[in-house]
Backbone bond lengths (Angstrom), bond angles and torsions (degrees), N, CA, C in turn:
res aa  C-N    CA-C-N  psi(-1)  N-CA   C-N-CA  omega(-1)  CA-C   N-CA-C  phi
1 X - - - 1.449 - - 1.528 107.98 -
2 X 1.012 114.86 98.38 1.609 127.87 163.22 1.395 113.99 -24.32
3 X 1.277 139.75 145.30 1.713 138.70 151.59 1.404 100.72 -110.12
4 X 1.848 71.19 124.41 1.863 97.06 174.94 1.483 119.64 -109.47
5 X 0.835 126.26 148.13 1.202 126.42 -155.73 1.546 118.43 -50.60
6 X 1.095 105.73 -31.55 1.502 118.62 -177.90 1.648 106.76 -69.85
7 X 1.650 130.36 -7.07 1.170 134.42 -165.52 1.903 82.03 -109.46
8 X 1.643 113.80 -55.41 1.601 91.86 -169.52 1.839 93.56 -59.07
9 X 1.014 108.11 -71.66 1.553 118.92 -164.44 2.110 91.84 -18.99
10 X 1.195 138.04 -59.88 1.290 132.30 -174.33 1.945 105.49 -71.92
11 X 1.129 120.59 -25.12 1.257 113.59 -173.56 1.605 111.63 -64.81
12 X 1.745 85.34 -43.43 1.690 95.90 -163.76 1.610 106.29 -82.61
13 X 1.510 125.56 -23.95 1.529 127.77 156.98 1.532 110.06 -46.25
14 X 1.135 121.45 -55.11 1.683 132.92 -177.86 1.794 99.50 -51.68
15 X 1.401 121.39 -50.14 1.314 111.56 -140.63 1.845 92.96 -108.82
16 X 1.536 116.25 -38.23 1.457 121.11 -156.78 1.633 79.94 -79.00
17 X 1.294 151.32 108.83 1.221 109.64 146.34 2.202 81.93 -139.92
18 X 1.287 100.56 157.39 1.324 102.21 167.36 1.701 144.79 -11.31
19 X 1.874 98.38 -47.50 1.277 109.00 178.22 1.159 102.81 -108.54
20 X 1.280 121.57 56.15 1.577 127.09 167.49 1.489 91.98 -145.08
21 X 1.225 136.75 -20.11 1.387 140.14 -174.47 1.854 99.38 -46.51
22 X 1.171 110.93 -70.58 1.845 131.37 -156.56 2.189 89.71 -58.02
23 X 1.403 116.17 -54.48 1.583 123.52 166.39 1.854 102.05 -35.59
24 X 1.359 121.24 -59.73 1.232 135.88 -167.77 2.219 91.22 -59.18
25 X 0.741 83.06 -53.83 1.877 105.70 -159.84 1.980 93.24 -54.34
26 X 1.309 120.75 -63.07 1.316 135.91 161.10 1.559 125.18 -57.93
27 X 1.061 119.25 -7.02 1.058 100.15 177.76 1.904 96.13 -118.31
28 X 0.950 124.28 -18.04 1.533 156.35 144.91 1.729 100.54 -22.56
29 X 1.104 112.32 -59.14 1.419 120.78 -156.30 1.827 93.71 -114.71
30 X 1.043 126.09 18.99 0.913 129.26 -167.82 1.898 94.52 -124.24
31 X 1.618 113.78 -43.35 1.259 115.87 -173.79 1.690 80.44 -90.54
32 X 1.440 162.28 15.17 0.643 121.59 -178.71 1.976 99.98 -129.07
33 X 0.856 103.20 4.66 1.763 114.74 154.65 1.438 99.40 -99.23
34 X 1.213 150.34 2.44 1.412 143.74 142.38 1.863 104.74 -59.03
35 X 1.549 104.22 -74.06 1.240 96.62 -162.27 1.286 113.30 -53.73
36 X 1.672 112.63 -36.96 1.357 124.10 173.92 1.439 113.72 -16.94
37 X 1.308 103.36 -86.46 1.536 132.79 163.08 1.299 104.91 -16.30
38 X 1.076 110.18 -90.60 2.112 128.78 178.42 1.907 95.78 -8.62
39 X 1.881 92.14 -71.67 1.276 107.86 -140.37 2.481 95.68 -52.88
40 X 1.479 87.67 -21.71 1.684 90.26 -156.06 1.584 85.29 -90.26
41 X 1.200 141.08 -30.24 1.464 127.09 162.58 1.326 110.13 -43.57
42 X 1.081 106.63 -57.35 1.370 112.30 -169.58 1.852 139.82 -56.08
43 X 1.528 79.74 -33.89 1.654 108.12 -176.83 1.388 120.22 -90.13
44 X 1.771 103.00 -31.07 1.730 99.19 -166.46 1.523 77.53 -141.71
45 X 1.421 150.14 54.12 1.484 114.87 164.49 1.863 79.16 -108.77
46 X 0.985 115.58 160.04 1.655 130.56 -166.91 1.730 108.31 -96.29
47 X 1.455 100.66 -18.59 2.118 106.75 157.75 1.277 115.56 -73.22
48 X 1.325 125.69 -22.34 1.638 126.11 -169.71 1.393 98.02 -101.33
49 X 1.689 103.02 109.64 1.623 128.55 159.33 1.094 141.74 -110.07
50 X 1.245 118.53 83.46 2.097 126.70 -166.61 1.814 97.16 -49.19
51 X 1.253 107.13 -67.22 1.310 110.62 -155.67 1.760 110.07 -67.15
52 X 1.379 101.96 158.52 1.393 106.43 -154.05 2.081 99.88 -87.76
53 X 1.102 104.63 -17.68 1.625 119.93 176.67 1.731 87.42 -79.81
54 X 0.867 148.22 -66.50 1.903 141.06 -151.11 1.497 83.20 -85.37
55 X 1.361 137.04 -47.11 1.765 112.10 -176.89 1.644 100.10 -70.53
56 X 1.667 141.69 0.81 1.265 110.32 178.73 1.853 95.05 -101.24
57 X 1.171 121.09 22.98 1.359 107.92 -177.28 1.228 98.34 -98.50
58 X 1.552 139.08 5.33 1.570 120.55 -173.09 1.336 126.24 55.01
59 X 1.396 103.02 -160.86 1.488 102.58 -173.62 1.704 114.11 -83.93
60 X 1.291 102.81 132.38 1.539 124.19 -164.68 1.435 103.65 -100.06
61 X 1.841 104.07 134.37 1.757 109.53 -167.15 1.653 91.48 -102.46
62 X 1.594 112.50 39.76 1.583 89.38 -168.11 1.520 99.17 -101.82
63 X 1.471 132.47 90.40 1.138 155.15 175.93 1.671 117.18 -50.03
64 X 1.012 115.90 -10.35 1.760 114.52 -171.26 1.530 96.68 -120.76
65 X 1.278 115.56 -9.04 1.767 103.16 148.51 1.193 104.71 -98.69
66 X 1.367 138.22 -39.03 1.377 97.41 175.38 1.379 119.50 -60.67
67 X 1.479 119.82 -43.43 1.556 104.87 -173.33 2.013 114.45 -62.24
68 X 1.148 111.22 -24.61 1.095 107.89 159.15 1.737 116.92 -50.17
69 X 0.955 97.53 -43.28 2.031 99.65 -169.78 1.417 96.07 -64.48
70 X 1.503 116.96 -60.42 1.744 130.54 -157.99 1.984 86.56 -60.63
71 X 1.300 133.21 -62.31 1.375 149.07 -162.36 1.587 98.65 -64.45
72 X 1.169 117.23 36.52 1.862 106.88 -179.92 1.476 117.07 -73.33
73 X 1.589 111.30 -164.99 1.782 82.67 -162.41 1.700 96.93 -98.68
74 X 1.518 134.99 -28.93 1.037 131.75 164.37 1.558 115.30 -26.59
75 X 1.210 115.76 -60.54 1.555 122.70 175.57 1.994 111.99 -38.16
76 X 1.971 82.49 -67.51 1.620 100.72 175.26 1.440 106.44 -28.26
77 X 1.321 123.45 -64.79 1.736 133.76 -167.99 1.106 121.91 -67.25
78 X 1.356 111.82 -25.43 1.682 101.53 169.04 1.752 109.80 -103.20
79 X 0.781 129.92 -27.05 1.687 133.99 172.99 1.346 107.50 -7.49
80 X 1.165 110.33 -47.26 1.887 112.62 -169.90 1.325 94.39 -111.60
81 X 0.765 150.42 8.16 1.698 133.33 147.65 1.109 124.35 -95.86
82 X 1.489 104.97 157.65 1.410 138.85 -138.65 1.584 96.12 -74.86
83 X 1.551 157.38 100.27 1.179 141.22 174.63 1.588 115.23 -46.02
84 X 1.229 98.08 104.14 1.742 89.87 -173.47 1.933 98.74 -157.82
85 X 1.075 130.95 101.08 1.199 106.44 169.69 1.803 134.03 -74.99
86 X 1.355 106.61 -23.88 1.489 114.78 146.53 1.105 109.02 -163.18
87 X 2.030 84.93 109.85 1.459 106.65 164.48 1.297 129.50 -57.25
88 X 1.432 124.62 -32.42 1.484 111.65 -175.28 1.286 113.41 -81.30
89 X 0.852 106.00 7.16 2.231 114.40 173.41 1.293 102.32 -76.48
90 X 1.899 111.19 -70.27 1.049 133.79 145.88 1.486 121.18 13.50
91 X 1.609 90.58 -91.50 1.860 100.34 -173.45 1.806 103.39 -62.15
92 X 1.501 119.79 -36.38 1.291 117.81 174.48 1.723 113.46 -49.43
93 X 1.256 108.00 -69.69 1.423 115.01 -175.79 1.826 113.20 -52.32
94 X 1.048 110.83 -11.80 1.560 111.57 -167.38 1.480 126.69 -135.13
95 X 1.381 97.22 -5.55 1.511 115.44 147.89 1.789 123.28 -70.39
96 X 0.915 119.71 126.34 1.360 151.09 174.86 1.514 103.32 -41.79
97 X 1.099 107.43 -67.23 1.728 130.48 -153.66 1.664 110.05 -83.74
């Protein structure tokens, strides 16, 4: 079955409209801390070996890249802060007084 214009022209009325924009926006940034992710597994985790010489070395005791990988700096930056995404809601809602 062919698409005729009159089917995009109704698809894209149904789907483009304003309050579908912010859905578009979230799920957007949602596939894109996926690939994020993917791309940094892929590139720097110290288990992932393309070449056929680093997959015949097996398992590797080299411990200060992995702790380098696990020790990234995202981690580094939040370590000492407070888990809270908003605290002053927080202290509002759960304060007494």
């Amino acid at each position: 079955m062919p698409l005729t214009s009159k089917m995009v022209s109704s698809t894209l009325n149904r789907w483009l409209r304003p309050e579908v924009y912010l859905l578009f926006a979230a799920v957007g940034a949602a596939v894109g801390i996926c690939g994020m992710q993917l791309a940094r597994n892929i590139c720097t985790n110290p288990d992932v070996r393309f070449t056929k010489e680093n997959r015949a070395a097996g398992v590797l005791e080299n411990f200060a890249e992995g702790e380098r990988y696990a020790e990234h700096s995202l981690r580094k930056f939040v370590r000492n802060r407070i888990p809270e995404i908003m605290p002053s809601i927080n202290k509002f809602f759960s304060d007494p007084n």
